[in-house]
C-alpha positions as a printed Julia matrix, in Angstrom:
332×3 Matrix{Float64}:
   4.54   -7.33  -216.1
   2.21   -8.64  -213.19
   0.91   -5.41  -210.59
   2.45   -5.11  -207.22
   0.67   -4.04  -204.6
   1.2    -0.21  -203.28
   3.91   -0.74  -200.67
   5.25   -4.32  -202.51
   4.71   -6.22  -199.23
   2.17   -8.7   -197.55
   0.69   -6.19  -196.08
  -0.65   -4.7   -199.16
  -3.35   -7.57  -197.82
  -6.36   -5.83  -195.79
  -6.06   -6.44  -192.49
  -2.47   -7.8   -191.82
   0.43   -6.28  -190.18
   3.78   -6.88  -189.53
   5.97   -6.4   -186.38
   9.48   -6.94  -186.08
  12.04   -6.44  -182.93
  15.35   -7.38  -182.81
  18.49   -8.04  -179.62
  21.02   -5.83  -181.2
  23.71   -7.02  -179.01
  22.94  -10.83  -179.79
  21.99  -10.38  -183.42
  18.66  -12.12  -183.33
  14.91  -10.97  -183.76
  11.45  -12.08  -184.15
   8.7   -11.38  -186.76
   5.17  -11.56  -186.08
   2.44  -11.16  -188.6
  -1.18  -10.32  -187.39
  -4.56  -10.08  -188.7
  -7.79   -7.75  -187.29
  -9.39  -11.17  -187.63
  -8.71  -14.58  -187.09
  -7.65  -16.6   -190.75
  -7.7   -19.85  -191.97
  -4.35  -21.05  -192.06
  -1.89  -24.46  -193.0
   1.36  -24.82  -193.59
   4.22  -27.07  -195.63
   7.25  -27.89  -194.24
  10.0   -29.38  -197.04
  13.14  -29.36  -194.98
  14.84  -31.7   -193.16
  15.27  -29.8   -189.83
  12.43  -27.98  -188.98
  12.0   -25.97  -185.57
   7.67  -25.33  -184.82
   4.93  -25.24  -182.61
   1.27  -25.32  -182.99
   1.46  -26.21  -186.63
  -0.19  -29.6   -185.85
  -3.41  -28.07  -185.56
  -3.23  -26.09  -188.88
  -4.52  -29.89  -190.53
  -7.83  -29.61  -191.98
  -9.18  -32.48  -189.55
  -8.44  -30.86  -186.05
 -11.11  -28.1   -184.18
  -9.45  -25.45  -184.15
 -10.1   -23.59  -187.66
  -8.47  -19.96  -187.64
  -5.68  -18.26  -186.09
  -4.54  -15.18  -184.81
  -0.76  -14.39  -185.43
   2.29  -16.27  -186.9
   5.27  -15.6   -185.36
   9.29  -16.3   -186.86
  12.28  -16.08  -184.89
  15.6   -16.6   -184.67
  16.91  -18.26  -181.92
  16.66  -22.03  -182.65
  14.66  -23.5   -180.49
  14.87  -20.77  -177.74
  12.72  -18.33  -180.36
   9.65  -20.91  -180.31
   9.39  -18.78  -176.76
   8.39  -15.88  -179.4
   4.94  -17.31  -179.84
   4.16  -17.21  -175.93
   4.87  -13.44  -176.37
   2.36  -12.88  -178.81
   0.04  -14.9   -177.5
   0.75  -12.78  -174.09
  -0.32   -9.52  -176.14
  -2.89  -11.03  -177.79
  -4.93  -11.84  -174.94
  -4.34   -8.31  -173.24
  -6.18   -7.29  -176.08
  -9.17   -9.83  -175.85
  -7.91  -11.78  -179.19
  -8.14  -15.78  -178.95
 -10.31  -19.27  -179.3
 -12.97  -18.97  -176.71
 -12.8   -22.04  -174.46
 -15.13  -21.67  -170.79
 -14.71  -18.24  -169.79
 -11.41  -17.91  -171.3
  -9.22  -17.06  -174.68
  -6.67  -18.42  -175.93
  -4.62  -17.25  -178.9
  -3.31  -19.44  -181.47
  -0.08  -18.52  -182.92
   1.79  -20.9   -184.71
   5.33  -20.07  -184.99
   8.79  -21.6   -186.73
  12.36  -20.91  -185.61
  15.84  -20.36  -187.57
  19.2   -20.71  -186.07
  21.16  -17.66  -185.83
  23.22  -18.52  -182.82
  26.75  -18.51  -183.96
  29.63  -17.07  -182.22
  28.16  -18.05  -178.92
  25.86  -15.15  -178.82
  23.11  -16.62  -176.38
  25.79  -15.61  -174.07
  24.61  -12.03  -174.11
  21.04  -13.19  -172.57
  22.49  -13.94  -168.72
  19.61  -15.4   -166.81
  16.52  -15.92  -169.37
  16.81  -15.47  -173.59
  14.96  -12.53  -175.13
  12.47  -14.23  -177.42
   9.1   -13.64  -175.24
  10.2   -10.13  -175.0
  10.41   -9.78  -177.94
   7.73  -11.86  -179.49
   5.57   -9.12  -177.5
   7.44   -6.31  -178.99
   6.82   -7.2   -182.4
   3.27   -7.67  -181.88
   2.91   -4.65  -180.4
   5.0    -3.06  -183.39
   2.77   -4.61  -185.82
   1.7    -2.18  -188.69
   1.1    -1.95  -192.26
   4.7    -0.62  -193.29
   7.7    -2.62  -191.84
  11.47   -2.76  -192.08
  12.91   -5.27  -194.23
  16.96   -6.79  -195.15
  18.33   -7.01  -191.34
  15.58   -6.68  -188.95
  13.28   -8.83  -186.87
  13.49  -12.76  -187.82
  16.17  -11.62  -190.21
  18.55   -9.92  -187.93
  21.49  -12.48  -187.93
  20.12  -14.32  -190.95
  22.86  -15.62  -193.77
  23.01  -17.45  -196.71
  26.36  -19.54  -197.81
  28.29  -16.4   -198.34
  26.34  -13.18  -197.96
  24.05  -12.16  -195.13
  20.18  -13.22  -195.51
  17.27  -10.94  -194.09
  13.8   -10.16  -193.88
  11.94  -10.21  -197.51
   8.39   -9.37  -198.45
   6.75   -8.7   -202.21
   2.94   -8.62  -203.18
   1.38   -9.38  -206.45
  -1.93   -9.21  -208.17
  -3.56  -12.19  -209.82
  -5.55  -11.64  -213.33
  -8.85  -12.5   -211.09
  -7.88   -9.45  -209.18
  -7.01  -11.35  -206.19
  -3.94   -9.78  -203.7
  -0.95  -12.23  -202.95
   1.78  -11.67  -200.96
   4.59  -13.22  -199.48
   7.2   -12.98  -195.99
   9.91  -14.62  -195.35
  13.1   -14.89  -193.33
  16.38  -15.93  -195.39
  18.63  -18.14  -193.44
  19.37  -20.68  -195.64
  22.37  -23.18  -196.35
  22.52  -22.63  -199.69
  22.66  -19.34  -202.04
  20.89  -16.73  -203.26
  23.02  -15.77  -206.11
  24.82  -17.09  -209.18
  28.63  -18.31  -208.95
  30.76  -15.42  -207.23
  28.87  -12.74  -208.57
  25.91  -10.42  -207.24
  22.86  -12.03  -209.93
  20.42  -13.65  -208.29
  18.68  -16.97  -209.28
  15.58  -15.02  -208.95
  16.24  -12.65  -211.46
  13.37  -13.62  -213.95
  10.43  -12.98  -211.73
  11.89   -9.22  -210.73
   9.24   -6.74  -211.0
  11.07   -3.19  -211.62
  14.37   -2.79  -209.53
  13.45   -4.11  -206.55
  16.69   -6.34  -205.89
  18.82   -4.02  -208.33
  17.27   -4.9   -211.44
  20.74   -6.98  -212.88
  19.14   -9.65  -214.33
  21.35  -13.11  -215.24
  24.59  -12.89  -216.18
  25.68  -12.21  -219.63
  28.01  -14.89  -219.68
  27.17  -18.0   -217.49
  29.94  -18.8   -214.72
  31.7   -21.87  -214.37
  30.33  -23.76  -211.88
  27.43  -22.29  -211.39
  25.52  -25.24  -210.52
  28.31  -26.6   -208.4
  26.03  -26.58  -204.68
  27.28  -24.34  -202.05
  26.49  -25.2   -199.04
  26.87  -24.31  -195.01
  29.06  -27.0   -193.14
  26.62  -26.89  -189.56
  24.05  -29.48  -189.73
  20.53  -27.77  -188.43
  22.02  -24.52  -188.94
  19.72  -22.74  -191.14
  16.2   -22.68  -192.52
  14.1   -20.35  -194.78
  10.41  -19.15  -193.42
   7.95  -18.02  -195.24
   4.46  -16.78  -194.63
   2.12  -16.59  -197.99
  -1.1   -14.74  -197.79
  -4.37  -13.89  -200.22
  -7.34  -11.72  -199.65
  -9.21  -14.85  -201.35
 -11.49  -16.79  -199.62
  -9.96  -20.74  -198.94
 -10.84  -23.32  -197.02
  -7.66  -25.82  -194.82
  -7.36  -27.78  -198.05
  -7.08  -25.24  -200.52
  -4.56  -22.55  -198.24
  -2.11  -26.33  -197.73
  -2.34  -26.33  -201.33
  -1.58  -22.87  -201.91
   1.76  -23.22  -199.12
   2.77  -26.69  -201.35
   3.31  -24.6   -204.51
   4.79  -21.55  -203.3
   8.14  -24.01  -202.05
   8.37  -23.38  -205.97
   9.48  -20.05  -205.27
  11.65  -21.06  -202.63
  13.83  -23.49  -204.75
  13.64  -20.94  -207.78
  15.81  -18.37  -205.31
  17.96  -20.47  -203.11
  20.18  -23.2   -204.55
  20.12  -25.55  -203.11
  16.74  -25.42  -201.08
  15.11  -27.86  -199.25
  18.17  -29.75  -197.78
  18.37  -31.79  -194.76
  20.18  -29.31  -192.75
  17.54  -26.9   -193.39
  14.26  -26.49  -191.65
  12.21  -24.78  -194.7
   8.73  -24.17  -194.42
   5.99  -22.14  -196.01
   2.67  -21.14  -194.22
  -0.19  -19.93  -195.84
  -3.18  -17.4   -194.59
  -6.24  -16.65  -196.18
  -8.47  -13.75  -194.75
 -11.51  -14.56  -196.92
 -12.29  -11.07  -198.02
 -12.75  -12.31  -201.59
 -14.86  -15.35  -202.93
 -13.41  -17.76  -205.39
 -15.05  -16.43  -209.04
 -13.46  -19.62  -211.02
 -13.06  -22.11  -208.46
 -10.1   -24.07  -209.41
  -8.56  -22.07  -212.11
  -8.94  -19.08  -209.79
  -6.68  -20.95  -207.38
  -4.19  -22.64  -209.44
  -3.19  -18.61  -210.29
  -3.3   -17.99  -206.79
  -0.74  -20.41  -206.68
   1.85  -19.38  -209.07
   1.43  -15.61  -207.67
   2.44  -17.43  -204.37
   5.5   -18.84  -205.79
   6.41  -16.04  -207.77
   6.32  -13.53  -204.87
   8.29  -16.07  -202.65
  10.71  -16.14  -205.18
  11.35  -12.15  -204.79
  10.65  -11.6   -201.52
  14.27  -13.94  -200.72
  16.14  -11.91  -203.23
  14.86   -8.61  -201.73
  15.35  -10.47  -197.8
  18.96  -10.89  -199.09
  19.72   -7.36  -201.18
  18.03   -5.29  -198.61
  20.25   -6.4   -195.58
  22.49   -4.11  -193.81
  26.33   -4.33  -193.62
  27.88   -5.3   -190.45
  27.48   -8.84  -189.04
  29.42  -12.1   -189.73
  29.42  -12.27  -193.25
  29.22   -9.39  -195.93
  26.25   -7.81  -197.14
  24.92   -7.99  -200.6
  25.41   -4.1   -201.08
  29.0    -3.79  -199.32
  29.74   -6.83  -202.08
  27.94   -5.89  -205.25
  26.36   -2.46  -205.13
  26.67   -0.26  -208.26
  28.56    2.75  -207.21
């Protein structure tokens, strides 16, 4: 059975950390991960309704070459005010691209809708999403909530609340991957009516109750179940390695962890989702093999995608618009 990491999340990674802050009343949040140094970075987007800024600059042909924080939110495209947040502590803190006499932080950042019920009511004057972006920066450390907090705060899936998932992983080179992501997706994260999930193969231990597949397959289980709001969803994910990359090689390494993504939500990658995957490599560790080092990279990527949604989705909390996975399928 492939290692975890000590704590089973992305930050088992030197020198990242995780924030999260939430608007209890609205049931929203953001998530910011940040590194001690700046990283080479790219992302993948495979959904049909993405929500982003400054991911145009994560292409391997453009100047700027490292960044400083990612930040996902909730909020549709109200949260994209996240990234100003962080890039408001950032610079209190003397983090950024130098350009003159200034810096200037570069956080990309990706958005999921949450906003149902009319809750951007609750904001009056100006939505919470700079606030909070700063919070969560601020916040950032190595050990972090997960299930209903930050980006994953009024996260769902078809029929059971999503939530904020993270899992690490070991390669045989010795090289730490790890994965975060915010479940908000249109599909499911489970099999049929019951409480297996369709990740259930790549499980390391119990850490999303350790139930494996069903013993007897349910009808229908294939039948897709799907959210009726077009643009209403969208799964986030950050991957990260201690592994040295270049542009090319991290794009490559965000491509095949969507692997993971489809493996745990089903479907995935529809047009009323905006899923994405960005990668992060801090370059502690040369690549020994080259190639062969990095296809392993990628399948640890898609392997701990594919458990961080399960444990996004078993670790929320009850109470929300649609039931938990533990208030549904908890062993007593």
């Amino acid at each position: 059975m492939p290692e975890t990491g000590p704590h089973n999340l992305i930050t088992d990674i030197a020198g990242l950390m995780v924030g999260n802050a939430e608007d209890k009343d609205g049931l929203s949040g953001t998530t910011v991960l940040v590194a001690e140094k700046p990283m080479i970075a790219a992302v993948d987007v495979r959904g049909g309704a993405p929500g982003t800024a400054e991911t145009e600059l994560l292409a391997p042909e453009y100047t700027v070459g490292k960044i400083d924080a990612i930040a996902l939110s909730g909020g549709s495209a109200f949260g994209l005010a996240a990234g100003d947040g962080v890039r408001d502590w950032l610079r209190a803190t003397g983090r950024g691209f130098s350009v003159a006499q200034s810096r200037v932080p570069i956080v990309p950042a990706a958005i999921l809708f949450d906003l149902a019920g009319g809750r951007e009511q609750t904001w009056r004057e100006e939505p919470p999403y700079r606030l909070l972006g700063r919070k969560a920066a601020a916040s950032a450390a190595r050990k972090f909530a997960l299930g209903s907090a930050g980006a994953g705060a009024g996260a769902t899936t078809f029929d059971l609340k999503g939530g904020l998932g993270s899992a690490s992983q070991r390669t045989p080179g010795g090289y730490m991957v790890g994965a975060l992501v915010a479940v908000n997706a249109c599909g499911k994260a489970t099999i049929g009516e019951g409480g297996h999930f369709w990740a259930a193969p790549f499980e390391i231990g119990e850490e999303f109750g350790a139930l494996g597949y069903p013993g007897t397959w349910p009808a229908g289980a294939t039948r897709p179940r799907m959210k009726g709001a077009v643009a209403a969803n969208t799964t986030l994910a950050i991957i990260a390695t201690d592994a040295a990359l270049d542009a090319g090689q991290a794009k490559r390494l965000a491509a095949s962890a969507h692997d993971g993504m489809a493996r745990a939500l089903y479907p995935a990658h529809t047009p009323m989702d905006g899923d994405l995957v960005f990668s992060i490599a801090t370059g502690a560790r040369p690549l020994n093999c080259g190639t062969a080092d990095l296809a392993a990279l990628c399948v640890a990527a898609s392997n701990c995608l594919t458990r961080a949604i399960a444990r996004g989705v078993y670790e929320a909390s009850p109470g929300g618009p649609k039931p938990s996975w533990r208030e549904n399928f908890a062993r007593p």
